[in-house]
C-alpha positions as CSV (number, residue, x, y, z in Angstrom):
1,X,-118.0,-9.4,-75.6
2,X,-115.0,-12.1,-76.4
3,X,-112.2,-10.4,-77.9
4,X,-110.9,-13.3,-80.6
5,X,-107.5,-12.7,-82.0
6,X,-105.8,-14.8,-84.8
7,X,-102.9,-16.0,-82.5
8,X,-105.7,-17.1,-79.9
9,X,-107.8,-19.2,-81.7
10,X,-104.5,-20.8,-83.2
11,X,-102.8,-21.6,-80.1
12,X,-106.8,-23.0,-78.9
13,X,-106.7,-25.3,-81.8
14,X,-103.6,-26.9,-81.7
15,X,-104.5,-27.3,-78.0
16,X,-107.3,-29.0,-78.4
17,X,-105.6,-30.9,-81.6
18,X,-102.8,-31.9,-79.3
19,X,-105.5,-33.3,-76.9
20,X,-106.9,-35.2,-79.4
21,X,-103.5,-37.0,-80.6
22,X,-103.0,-37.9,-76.5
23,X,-106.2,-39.1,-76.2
24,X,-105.8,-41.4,-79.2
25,X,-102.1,-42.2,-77.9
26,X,-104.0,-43.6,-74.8
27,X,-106.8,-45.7,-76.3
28,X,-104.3,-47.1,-78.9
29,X,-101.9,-48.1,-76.0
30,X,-104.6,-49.9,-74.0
31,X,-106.0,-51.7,-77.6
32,X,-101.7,-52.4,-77.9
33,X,-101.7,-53.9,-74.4
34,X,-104.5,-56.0,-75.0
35,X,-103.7,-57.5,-78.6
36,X,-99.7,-58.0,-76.9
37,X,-100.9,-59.7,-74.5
38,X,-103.5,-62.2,-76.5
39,X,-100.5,-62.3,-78.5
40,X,-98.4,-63.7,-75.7
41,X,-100.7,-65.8,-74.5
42,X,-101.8,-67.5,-77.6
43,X,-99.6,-66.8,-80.6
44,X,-102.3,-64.9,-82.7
45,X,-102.8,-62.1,-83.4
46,X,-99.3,-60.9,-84.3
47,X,-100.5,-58.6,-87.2
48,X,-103.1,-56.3,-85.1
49,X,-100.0,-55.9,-82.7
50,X,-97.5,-54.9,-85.8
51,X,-100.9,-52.4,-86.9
52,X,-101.3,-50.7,-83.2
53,X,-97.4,-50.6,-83.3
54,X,-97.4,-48.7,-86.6
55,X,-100.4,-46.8,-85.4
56,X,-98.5,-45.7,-82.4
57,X,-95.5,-44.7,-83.8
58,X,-98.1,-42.6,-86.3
59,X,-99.1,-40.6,-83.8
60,X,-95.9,-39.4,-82.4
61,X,-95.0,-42.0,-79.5
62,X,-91.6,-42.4,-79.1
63,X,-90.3,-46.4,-80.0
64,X,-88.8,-46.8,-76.9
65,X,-91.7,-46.5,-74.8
66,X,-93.2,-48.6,-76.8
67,X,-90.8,-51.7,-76.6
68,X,-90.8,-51.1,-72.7
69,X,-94.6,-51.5,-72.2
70,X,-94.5,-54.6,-74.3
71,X,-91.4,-56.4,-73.0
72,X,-93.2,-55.3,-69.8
73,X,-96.7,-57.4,-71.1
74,X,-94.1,-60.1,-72.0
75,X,-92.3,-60.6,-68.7
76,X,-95.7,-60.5,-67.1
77,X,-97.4,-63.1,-69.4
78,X,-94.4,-65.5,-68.9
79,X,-94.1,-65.1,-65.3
80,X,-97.3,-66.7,-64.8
């Protein structure tokens, strides 16, 4: 038989709550990386990159990474 404690089943849920955040983190970055580079490409679509952007910063990631990944999208769009 399981023995359950309080503390346990806390520390289990904001595991798995934490996993959810990171897994959203990552499938907002690659939707980000897409619309950026559309954006680059074509000059549309500026407002779904300023949502995924605010989205992003929502769940906890850090500005600075995201300016690097899309000057990053930028330099490799214009490079081509």
């Amino acid at each position: 038989m399981a023995n359950f404690t309080i503390q346990g089943l806390r520390m289990k849920s904001e595991y798995m709550i934490e996993k959810i955040r990171q897994d959203a983190i990552l499938e907002t970055f690659e939707q980000f990386k897409k619309a950026a580079e559309h954006y680059y490409r074509t000059s549309e679509g500026g407002a779904e990159v300023t949502r995924l952007i605010k989205e992003l910063e929502n769940l906890g990631t850090d500005m600075e990474t995201i300016v690097d990944v899309d000057l990053e999208i930028r330099d490799k769009v214009f490079a081509e």
